[in-house]
C-alpha angles and dihedrals in degrees: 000000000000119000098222090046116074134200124252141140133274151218124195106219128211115200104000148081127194120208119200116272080028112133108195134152130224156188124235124179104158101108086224087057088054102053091044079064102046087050092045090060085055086067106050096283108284118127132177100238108184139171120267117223098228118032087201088069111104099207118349110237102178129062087240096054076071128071109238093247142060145133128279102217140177127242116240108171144000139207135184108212127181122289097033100290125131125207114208134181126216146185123212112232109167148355116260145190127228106220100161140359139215150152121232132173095352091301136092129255146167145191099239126190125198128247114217118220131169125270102195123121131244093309120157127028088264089065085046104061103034083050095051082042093057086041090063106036084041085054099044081050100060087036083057099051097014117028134229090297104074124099095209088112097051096054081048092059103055089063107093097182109098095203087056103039083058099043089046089049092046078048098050104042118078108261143165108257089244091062087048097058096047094048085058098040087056105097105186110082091223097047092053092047094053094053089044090052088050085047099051089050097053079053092049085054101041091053091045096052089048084060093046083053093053090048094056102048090052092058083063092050091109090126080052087209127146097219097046085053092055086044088054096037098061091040091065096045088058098051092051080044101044084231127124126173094194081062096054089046092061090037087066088044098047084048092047091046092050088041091051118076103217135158116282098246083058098048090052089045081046091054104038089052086050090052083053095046086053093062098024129121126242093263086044095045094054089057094042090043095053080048093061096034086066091035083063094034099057122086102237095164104002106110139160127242105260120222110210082187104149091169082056090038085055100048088041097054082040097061100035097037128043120214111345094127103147080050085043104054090040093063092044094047084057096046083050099064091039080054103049091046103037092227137113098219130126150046110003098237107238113192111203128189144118117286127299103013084122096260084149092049102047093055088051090050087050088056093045081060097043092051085231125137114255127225133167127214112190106204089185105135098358111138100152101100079205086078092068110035091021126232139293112270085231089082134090106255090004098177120178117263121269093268090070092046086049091060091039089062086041095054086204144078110239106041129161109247122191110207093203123195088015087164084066093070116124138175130219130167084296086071140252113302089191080062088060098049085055088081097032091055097047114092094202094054104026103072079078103042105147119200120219091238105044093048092201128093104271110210102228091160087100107053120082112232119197121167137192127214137174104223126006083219096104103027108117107247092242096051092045087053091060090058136076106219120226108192107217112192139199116281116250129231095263085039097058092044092062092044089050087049111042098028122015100048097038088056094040100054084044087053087050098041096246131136124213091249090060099044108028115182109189116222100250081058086056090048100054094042075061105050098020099052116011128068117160144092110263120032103253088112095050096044083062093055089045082052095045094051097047088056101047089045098053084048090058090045089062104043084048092049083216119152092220144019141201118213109211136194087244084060093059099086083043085064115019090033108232126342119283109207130031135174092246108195090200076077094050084061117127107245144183116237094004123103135171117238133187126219146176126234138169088262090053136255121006148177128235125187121205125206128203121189114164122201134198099261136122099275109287117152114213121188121182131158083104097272122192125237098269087048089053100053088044088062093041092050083041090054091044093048082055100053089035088057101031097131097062090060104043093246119144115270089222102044087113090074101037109045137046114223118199109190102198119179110202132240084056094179090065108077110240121202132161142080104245090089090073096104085049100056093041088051106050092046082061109053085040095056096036089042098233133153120245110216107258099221096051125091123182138180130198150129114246131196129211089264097051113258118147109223135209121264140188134254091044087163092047104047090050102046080052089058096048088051097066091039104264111151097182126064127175114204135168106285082231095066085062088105086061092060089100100058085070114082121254094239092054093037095053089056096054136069104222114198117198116206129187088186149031095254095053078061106051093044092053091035101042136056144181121349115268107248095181115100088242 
């Protein structure tokens, strides 16, 4: 090593170089950084800190990635921030020059060797001048960024050296860090004057010509807007600048267009919009620019492998969904055929049950064994027909409809999309969104839907729709056309304990972060959650109580401090509070005027019962329980067929004129409609005027005509799982609902006595029995 060179450690700077008699602070984050300082305050706290060539470079690992001259300074403080990073603060104290450069022991270090420079004061009348020379350029300077006001120049003054009065001016003036470096590798005190001096006049006429730019922009403030003057502000420093950030706008969109495959139709709309957004004005461009922003957004030829698997679709519905197999096959039966044919075409599958049988969840598991996104679209309460096909560009906040978000969220082309609640659909002045699906659902039309918004045609051929309704009731016909129905029933007893036990309480006590060791919940508990407090068609409510169990129970488990707990049956009415529902024999009583009917409803299978008194009047007929329509004329035709038939049942030919009879369905706050309450009502007249007892253990359902005949209805499953619920072991149903038997499962339909019946009379003898001798 050189005798006149010494060895100290060094930092790499980025962004910055340091001047002797400077004082600066900086971060440092590079670990070898780090270890040069803490070396450098082992010998007495000087370090070699020099600009590095190129800011991108991580950590310079070659003499040449450093420029040949920086400052040896001294440390002044440290201090240890968040993250890892340390600010220091330094002060130059001298030029130096880099010989040679190493790493040792992870940190940096150099063989420096001094630069000598003179220390004298403003001497000759050379000094002189240039120094009077850097005074003023150095004034009009700070005239030019600060104003008269600032005392820079009086702290600059009082410097007599005329090496540090120029060092401290380079350090203060706001320079590339080029011009900097120069400034500190130029040794001669004049010649670096005289750069500096060409440096700080550049500056003077950046910063003027700044000004000229805001005066001119002032003279355009007619609008006298804030917003228009930064607009036209900036406008005018790009184009001093030959900068503009519009252009680099459409620069990105041009580059995104040319990078995305799309129809040809959408490229020539893309690039038209682009060509507007080149000549629009600020309140245009937001709109254009939100255009483009979905055009690239969208997946127009971005798609997922599709797995046609039905071995995989069967496990897949076997391991999420219990029971369902008629649902099941179905589904499987449709993936064949796509399968087989390799096509999505054909009917839109529409699964259609009461609440809670897992409709939802079974279209999510199809598209787990199809490998599709999934993504749900809930129509419930929409009206506005602009949801669905989105709305015109010429509004105020047009947005697209909810099918091109769909496939936004999806980020490709042929998702699967779930239209939940499609029955919920309703129309006001806005139009008919079920109008809009019709094209949507329909695999012929939809491969051009085109949405409001988009403007250009949207390929929906390759998405697979399913939807879920409650009740087909209210589903336009068209739309309905366009739709294969699977029926999706209540859950039977049997049914819901196996849910319970394989599903519910397995996923609960996950969710809560229990095992089954530590909550166990014996089957017979299971069972009577079941029977004693739950009483619906699809599981959400079990699914509560299940909740609601596994949470008390991991309560008690705390405040007992146990490992472990059982939960028996005799800790059900600790949890849940008494049981809900019983089968109470006082309502399997044979009674006079009372019959039990079954009904359908959107949430499944239900009972209705229907009461009879009859009062001494002048033949008035009075219905409440707020009927429908259809359920009022059902009473009036079941009252007609009576008188009509009096005679049969040994009722008086003239009690229409004697008696007043009042037909009241319970639950009169839940509105009742349908006709397949007509059996029902005639039997219960009947056994009201004749003063006959219905058998207490027998339900029935049933359309029935003025001449008698019992007609088919619908829901045959439903109703009698409905019935089995509240222990009812004898149904009578239209003989022509006989083809309907096998819809109920085999465990419910062993354990009832189904009577099939073509007339009225079939209905009473099997429904009625002995005469009622008691005054009542």
């Amino acid at each position: 090593m050189n005798t006149d060179s010494i060895l100290l450690p060094l930092i790499p700077l980025r962004g910055i170089t340091i001047f002797p008699n400077m004082i600066i602070h900086f971060d440092i984050g590079r670990e070898k950084s780090i270890a040069s300082l803490e070396e450098a305050m082992l010998q007495e706290g000087k370090i070699f800190l020099v600009t590095q060539k190129d800011p991108e470079v991580e950590l310079p690992t070659e003499k040449e990635d450093m420029y040949s001259i920086g400052s040896i300074c001294k440390i002044k403080q440290i201090l240890k921030l968040p993250k890892g990073t340390t600010r220091v603060l330094v002060e130059g104290i001298e030029r130096a020059r880099l010989l040679e450069f190493e790493e040792k022991d992870n940190h940096l270090r150099g063989v420096i060797e001094k630069i000598a420079e003179s220390e004298k004061n403003v001497e000759t009348n050379e000094d002189l001048a240039f120094r009077n020379q850097l005074g003023k350029a150095f004034a009009a300077y700070i005239h030019a960024t600060e104003g008269d006001n600032s005392k820079v120049l009086q702290m600059m003054d009082q410097e007599k050296n005329l090496g540090k009065v120029t060092d401290l001016i380079a350090a203060y003036i706001q320079l590339e860090d080029e011009k900097k470096q120069l400034i500190l590798e130029t040794i001669d005190v004049h010649d670096r004057i005289e750069k500096l001096l060409v440096f700080i006049d550049e500056e003077i006429q950046i910063v003027e010509i700044e000004k000229e730019i805001g005066n001119k922009v002032k003279t355009k403030l007619d609008r006298s807007n804030k917003e228009y003057f930064l607009r036209e502000q900036i406008k005018a420093i790009q184009e001093e600048l030959g900068e503009d950030e519009e252009k680099r706008e459409i620069n990105k969109y041009t580059n995104d267009l040319k990078k995305l495959k799309m129809p040809k139709e959408v490229r020539e709309k893309a690039e038209y919009e682009l060509s507007r957004l080149k000549s629009s004005n600020s309140s245009d461009g937001n709109n254009i620019r939100n255009y483009l922003d979905w055009i690239v957004a969208l997946p127009w030829n971005k798609s997922t492998k599709d797995s046609f698997d039905i071995e995989k679709a069967s496990m897949i519905l076997d391991e999420e969904h219990y029971g369902l197999e008629e649902v099941k096959e179905r589904i499987l039966e449709y993936l064949a055929v796509k399968q087989y044919t390799k096509s999505l075409k054909g009917p839109i599958l529409c699964l259609v049950g009461p609440p809670g049988v897992g409709k939802s969840s079974i279209a999510k598991s199809v598209a787990k064994s199809l490998n599709k996104k999934f993504v749900r679209i809930s129509l419930g309460g929409i009206r506005d027909e602009a949801e669905i096909r989105g709305h015109r560009r010429t509004y105020i906040g047009a947005m697209p409809g909810r099918l091109a978000y769909a496939l936004k969220e999806a980020k490709v082309n042929n998702p699967l999309i779930l239209l939940d609640e499609i029955d919920k659909l309703s129309a006001d002045y806005k139009g008919n969104p079920a109008d809009a699906l019709l094209e949507v659902l329909d695999q012929n039309q939809n491969k051009t839907f085109r949405d409001a918004y988009m403007e250009v045609p949207i390929d929906l051929s390759n998405v697979l729709f399913i939807t879920t309704a409650n009740s087909l009731d209210t589903i336009p016909r068209a739309l309905l056309d366009r739709m294969e129905i699977i029926q999706v029933s209540g859950y039977t007893y049997e049914e819901k304990f196996h849910i319970a036990k394989n599903h519910l309480i397995k996923r609960t006590m996950e969710e809560y972060g229990v095992d089954e060791k530590t909550i166990k919940i014996s089957d017979n508990t299971i069972k009577e959650i079941v029977n004693g407090y739950t009483r619906e068609s699809g599981v959400r409510t079990l699914e509560r109580q299940i909740n609601k169990v596994i949470r008390k129970a991991i309560t008690e488990l705390i405040k007992s401090k146990k490992k472990s707990l059982t939960v028996s049956s005799n800790k059900l009415e600790k949890y849940l509070g008494p049981v809900v529902f019983e089968f109470e024999n006082d309502d399997k009583k044979d009674k006079i005027g009372v019959v039990t009917g079954l009904a359908w409803t959107a949430y499944g299978g239900d009972t209705l019962p229907v009461e009879v008194a009859v009062m001494k009047g002048n033949g008035k007929l009075e219905l409440t329980g707020q009927l429908g329509s259809v359920m009022q004329e059902s009473a009036k035709a079941a009252y007609s067929y009576v008188r009509a038939n009096s005679d049969k049942y040994d009722i008086a030919a003239d009690f229409y004129k004697k008696n007043d009879i009042h037909i009241h369905v319970p639950e009169g706050a839940v509105p009742k409609d349908g006709p397949s309450a007509g059996v029902t009502l005639v039997t219960a007249l009947v056994s009201a005027l004749s003063k006959r007892h219905v058998k207490g253990n027998i339900a029935m359902t049933g359309e029935v005509t003025l001449t008698g005949r019992v007609l088919a209805i619908g829901g045959v499953k439903e109703k009698c799982l409905a019935a089995h619920r509240i222990g009812i072991d004898t149904i009578i149903l239209p003989k022509e609902n006989k083809k309907n038997v096998d819809e109920i499962p085999s465990s419910i339909k062993g354990k009832l006595n189904l009577i099939f019946a073509d007339n009225v009379e079939e209905v009473l003898q099997n429904a009625l029995i002995g005469v009622d001798k008691s005054d009542n």
